[in-house]
N, C-alpha and C positions, 0 to 999 in steps of 0.2 A: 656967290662965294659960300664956302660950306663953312658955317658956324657949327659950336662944340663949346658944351660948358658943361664941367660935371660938378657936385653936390654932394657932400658926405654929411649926413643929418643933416641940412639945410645949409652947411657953408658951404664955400667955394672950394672943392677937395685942393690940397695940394699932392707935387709926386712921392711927399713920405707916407701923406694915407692912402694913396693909390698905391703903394707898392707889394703893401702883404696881400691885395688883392688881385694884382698883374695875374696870378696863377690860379685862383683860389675858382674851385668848381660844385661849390656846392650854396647855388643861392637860386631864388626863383623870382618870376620879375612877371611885367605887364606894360603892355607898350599903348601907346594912344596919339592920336595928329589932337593938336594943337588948332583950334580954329576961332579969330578974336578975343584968342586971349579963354576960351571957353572951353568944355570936355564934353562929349556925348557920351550916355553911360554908366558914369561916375559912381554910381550905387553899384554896377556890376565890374568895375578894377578895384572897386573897395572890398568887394565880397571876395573877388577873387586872390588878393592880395591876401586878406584874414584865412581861406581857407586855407591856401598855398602852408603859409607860416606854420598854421596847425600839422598840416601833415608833416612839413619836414625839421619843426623848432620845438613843436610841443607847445607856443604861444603865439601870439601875434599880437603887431604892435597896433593902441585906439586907433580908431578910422581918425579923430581931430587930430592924432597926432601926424600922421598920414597926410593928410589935408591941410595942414599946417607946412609942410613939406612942400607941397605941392603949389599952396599959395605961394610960399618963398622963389619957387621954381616957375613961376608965370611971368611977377615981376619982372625975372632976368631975362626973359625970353623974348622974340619975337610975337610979333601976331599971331603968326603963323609957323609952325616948330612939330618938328617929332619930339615927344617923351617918354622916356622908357625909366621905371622907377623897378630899381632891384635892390631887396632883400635879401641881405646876407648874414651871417650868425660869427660872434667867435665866443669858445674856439670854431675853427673852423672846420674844413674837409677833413676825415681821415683820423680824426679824434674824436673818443666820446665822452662829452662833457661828465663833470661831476656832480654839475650844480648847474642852474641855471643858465640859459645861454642869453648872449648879451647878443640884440638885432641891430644892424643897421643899416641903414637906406641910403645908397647911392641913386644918385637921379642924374639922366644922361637928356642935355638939351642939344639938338643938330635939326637942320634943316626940316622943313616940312618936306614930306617924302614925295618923290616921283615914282606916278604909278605907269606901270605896262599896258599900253594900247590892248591889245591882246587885237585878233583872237585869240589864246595859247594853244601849244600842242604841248600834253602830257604824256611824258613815258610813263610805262608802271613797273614799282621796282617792290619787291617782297622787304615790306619793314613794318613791323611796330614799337611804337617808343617805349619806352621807359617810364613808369609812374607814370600815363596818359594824363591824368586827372589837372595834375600840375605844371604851367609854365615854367620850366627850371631851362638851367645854362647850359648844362651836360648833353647837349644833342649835336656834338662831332658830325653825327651818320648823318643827319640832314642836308649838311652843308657839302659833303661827299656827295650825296645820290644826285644832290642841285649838278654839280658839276660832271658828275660822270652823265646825265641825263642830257645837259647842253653837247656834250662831245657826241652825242649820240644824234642829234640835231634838234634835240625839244627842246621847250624854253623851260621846262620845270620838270618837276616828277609828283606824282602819286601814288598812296601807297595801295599797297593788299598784302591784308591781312593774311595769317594761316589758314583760315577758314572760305579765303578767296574770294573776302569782301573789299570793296574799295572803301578806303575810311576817310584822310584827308591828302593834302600834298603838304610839301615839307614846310611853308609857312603860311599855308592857307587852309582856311575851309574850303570843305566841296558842299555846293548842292543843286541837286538837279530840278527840271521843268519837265510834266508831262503833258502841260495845253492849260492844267486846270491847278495844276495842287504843285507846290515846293514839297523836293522829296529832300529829305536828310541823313545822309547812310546811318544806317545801324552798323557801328563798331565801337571800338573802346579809342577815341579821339579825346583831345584835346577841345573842349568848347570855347570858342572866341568870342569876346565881349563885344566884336562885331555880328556874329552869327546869333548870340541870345540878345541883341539890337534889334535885329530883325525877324526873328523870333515873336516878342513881343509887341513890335509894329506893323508886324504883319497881320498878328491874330487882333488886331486893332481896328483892322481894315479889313478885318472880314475873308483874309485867303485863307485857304485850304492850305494844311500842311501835315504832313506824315513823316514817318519815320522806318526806314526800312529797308533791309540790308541791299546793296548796288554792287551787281558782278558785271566783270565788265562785256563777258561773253552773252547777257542774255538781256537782249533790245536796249542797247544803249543807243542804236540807232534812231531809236522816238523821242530822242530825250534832249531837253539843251541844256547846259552845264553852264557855271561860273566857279571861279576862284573867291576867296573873300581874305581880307583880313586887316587890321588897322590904317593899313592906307586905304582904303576901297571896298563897299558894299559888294562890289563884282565888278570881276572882268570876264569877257566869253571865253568859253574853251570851244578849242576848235575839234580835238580829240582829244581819243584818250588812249595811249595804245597804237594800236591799229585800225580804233573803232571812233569813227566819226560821228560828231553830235550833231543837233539840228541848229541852225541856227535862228536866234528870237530876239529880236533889239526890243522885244518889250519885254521880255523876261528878266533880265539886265535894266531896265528903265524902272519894270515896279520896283526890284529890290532897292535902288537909289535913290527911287520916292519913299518909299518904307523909312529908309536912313534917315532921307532929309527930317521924317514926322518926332524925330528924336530930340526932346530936348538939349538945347547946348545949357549946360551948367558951368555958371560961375563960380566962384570960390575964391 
């Protein structure tokens, strides 16, 4: 059964505080699974949260106040639950404040998420987003390229850059396997508080990892790829394109060992 419970600064919103926000496209958010009632990460949706704010409020609200929020939004929850907390400002879209802008935090509880079997196949469609840096609301095109990409018969899409780099796909990280080392494209993405998870757990355990730009025309063949992103450390990709990957169930098993060495934090 699909549960749903939303939160406006820790109450239970009703439809008159949801309504100025039905339309409202200017707020930026962080999404997380819910496991035991616990978060893995937690210092990096905090950071990302505080930065986000800065870039597009000029402040951001304490990490305790945050946390407080968050605590309130566990109790209601499941064991086991998606959470996604978005920051929003008023005024809002399309006005420039005089003074001060007033933040506030909607928190959205639903189901713990069902991930994709995969292998996946990726099309590649020429995009890059918007303010890369920040998770915000305003990404229309993603949910376009998702769908014109399944019409096409892939389960997703990926992008490239101008520069005719591959950077990420529309709600996940990419990163590749060459036998020895995680590769992580060099472009201007979005970094996920799964992908700097495993980042950190991996340089923990001792893997090799790089950084450095992925065309798709030149040996993608050698390479095995996965998806990532708060539902799942990785799933295989099968292609990319027209250009087929290798397949490695242990390249996929380390990142989800990596995952697992993450503390779960309580609050």
């Amino acid at each position: 059964m699909t549960r749903s419970l939303t939160l406006l600064n820790g109450t239970v919103a009703t439809a008159d505080d949801l309504a100025p926000l039905a339309f409202a496209g200017f707020a930026h958010f962080t999404a997380m699974q819910i496991r035991h009632r616990s978060i893995r990460g937690l210092d990096l949706h905090l950071k990302r949260l505080r930065d986000a704010s800065d870039a597009m409020f000029g402040r951001h609200l304490p990490d305790a106040q945050i946390v407080d929020y968050l605590r309130v939004a566990l109790s209601a929850a499941p064991e086991d639950a998606s959470l996604a907390f978005f920051i929003t400002s008023s005024p809002g879209e399309f006005v420039a404040p005089r003074s001060k802008v007033h933040l506030d935090v909607l928190t959205r509880i639903t189901d713990a998420a069902t991930v994709p079997l995969g292998p996946l196949a990726l099309d590649v469609v020429a995009h890059e987003r918007d303010l890369p840096q920040v998770k915000h609301v305003g990404e229309v095109a993603k949910t376009l390229l998702l769908r014109q990409a399944v019409t096409r018969g892939f389960d997703d899409a990926a992008f490239e850059d101008s520069a005719g780099r591959l950077s990420e796909a529309t709600i996940w990280n990419l990163a590749l396997w060459d036998g020895s080392s995680v590769i992580w494209p060099e472009a201007n993405i979005l970094i996920g508080v799964t992908m700097e998870i495993l980042q950190r757990q991996l340089n923990a355990l001792g893997v090799e990892q790089k950084t450095q730009p992925i065309r798709r025309n030149e040996s993608l063949g050698h390479l095995a790829g996965v998806v990532m992103n708060s539902w799942t450390p990785g799933i295989a990709i099968a292609r990319i394109g027209d250009h087929r990957l290798i397949e490695d169930a242990d390249f996929t098993a380390l990142l989800h060992s990596a995952y697992k060495h993450e503390h779960l934090a309580s609050v």
